[in-house]
C-alpha positions as CSV (number, residue, x, y, z in Angstrom):
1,X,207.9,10.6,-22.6
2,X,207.8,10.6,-18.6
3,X,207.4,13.7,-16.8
4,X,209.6,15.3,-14.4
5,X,207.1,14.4,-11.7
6,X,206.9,10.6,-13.0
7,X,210.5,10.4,-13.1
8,X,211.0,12.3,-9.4
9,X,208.5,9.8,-7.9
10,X,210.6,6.9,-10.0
11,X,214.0,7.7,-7.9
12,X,212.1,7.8,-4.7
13,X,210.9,5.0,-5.1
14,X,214.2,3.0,-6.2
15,X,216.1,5.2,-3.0
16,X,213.5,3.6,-0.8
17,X,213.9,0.6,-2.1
18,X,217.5,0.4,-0.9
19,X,218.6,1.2,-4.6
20,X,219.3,-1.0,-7.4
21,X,222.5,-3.5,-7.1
22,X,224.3,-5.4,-9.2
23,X,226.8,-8.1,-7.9
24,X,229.5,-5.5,-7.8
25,X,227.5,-3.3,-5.9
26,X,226.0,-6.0,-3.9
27,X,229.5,-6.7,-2.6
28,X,230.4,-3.5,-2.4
29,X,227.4,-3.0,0.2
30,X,228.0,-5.7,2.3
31,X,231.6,-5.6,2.3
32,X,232.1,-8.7,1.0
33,X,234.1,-10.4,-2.2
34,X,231.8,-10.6,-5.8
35,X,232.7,-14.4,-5.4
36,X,230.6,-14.3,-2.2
37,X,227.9,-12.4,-4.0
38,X,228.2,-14.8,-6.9
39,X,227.9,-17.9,-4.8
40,X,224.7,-16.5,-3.1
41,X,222.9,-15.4,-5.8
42,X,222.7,-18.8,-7.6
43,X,221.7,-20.2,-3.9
44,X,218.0,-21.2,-4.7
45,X,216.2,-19.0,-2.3
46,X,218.2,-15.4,-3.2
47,X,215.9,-13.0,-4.3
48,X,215.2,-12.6,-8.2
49,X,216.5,-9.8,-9.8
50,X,214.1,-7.2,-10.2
51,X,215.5,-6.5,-13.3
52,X,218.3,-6.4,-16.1
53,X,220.4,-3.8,-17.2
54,X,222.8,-3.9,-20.2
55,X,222.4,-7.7,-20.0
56,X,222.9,-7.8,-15.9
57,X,221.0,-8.4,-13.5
58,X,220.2,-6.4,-10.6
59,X,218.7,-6.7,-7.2
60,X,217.0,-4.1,-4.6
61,X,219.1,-3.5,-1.6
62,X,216.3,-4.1,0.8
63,X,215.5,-6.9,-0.8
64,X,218.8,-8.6,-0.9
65,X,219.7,-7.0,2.3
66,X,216.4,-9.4,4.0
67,X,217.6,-12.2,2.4
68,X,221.2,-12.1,3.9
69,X,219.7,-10.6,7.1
70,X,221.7,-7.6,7.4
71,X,221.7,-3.5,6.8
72,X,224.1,-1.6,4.7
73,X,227.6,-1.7,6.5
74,X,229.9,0.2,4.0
75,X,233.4,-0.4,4.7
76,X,236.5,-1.9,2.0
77,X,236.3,-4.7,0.3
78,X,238.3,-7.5,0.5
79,X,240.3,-8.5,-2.3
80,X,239.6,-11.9,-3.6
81,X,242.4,-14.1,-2.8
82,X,245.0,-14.8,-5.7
83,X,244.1,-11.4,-7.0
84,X,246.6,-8.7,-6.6
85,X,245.0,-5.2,-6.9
């Protein structure tokens, strides 16, 4: 069983790490479509997932944030096109 302490120094370490992102939450941080996300995730020189969760995988948000070059710019997301809300 992991301690408190263990699990305090776990969720400091995943905050600094930018947090944990699927593709949802990928897009959601960049304020882009998930079709964007899903497009440059099969690119050959995305990240790897750090790991999988419920069968999905998921990045860190530094991580992928390097790879695209940018920081976290939270704003709406736009709606995929032939896709009414």
């Amino acid at each position: 069983m992991l301690t408190s302490r263990v699990m305090k120094q776990l969720r400091a370490a995943i905050e600094r790490a930018g947090g944990l992102h699927g593709r949802a939450g990928l897009a959601r941080r960049w304020g882009v479509s998930k079709t964007y996300v899903s497009e440059a995730v099969a690119r050959h020189d995305f990240p790897a997932p750090v790991t999988m969760i419920d069968g999905r995988e998921v990045w860190a948000g530094i991580e992928a944030d390097e790879w695209r070059g940018t920081t976290r710019k939270p704003g709406p997301v736009p709606r995929e096109r032939g896709h009414d809300p």
